[in-house]
C-alpha positions as CSV (number, residue, x, y, z in Angstrom):
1,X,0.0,0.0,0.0
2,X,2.9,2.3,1.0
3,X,4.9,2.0,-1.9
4,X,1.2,3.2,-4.2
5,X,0.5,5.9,-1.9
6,X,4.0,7.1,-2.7
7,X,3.8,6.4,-6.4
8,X,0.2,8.6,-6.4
9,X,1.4,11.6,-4.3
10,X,4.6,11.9,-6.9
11,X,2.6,12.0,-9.3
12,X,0.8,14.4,-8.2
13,X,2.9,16.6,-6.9
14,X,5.6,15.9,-10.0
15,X,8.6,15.8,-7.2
16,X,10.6,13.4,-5.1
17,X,9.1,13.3,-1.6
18,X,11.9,13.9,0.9
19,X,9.5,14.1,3.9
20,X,8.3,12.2,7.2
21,X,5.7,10.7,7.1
22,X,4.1,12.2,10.3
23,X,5.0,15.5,8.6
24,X,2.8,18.0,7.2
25,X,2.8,18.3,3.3
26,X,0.6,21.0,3.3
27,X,2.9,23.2,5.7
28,X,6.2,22.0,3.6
29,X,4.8,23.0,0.4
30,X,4.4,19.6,-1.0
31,X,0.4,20.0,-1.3
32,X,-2.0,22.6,-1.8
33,X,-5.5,23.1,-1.6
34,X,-5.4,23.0,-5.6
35,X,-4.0,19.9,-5.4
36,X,-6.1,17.8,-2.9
37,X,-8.8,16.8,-5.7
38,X,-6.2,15.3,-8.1
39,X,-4.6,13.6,-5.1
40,X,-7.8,12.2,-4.3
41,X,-8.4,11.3,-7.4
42,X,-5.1,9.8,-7.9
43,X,-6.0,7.8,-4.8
44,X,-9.3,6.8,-6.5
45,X,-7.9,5.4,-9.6
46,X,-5.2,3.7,-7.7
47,X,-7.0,2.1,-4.9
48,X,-10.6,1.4,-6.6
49,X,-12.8,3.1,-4.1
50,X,-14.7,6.6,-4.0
51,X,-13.6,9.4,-1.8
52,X,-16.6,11.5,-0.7
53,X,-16.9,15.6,-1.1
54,X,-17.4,15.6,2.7
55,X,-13.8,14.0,3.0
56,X,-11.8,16.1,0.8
57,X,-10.7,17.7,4.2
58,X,-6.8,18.5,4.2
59,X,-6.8,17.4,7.6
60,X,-7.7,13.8,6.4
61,X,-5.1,13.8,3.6
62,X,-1.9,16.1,5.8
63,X,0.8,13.6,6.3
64,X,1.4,10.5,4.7
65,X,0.5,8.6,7.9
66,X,-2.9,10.1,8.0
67,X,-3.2,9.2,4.4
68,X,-2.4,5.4,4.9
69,X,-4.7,5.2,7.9
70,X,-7.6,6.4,5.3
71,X,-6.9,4.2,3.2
72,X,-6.6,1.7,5.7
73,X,-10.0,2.4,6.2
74,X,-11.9,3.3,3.1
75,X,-9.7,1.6,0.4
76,X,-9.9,-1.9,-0.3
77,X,-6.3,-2.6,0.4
């Protein structure tokens, strides 16, 4: 799962990630607010499974730890 959240938030972001994972990426400039749809719909395509409007929160999707524990939850894993 790790190694696809990775591959999708490159992807997105079009840079090597050289961050923690309890670290914010919208604080270190990794993510925007632009760019929390096309993550989430880069973790759509990759995982098979819907995120809501209600959850495109960038508290949900901050770090890459909080991103595995919703997938870890929503995603079909």
């Amino acid at each position: 799962m790790r190694d696809r959240l990775l591959k999708v938030l490159q992807k997105v972001t079009g840079q090597p990630l050289n961050i923690g994972d309890e670290d914010s990426l919208f604080e270190s400039g990794v993510l925007d607010s632009f760019a929390l749809p096309d993550l989430a719909s880069g973790l759509e395509e990759e995982f098979s499974f819907k995120v809501p409007d209600a959850d495109l929160n960038p508290r949900k999707f901050d770090s890459i730890a909080r991103i595995e524990a919703y997938l870890s939850e929503h995603a079909k894993v």
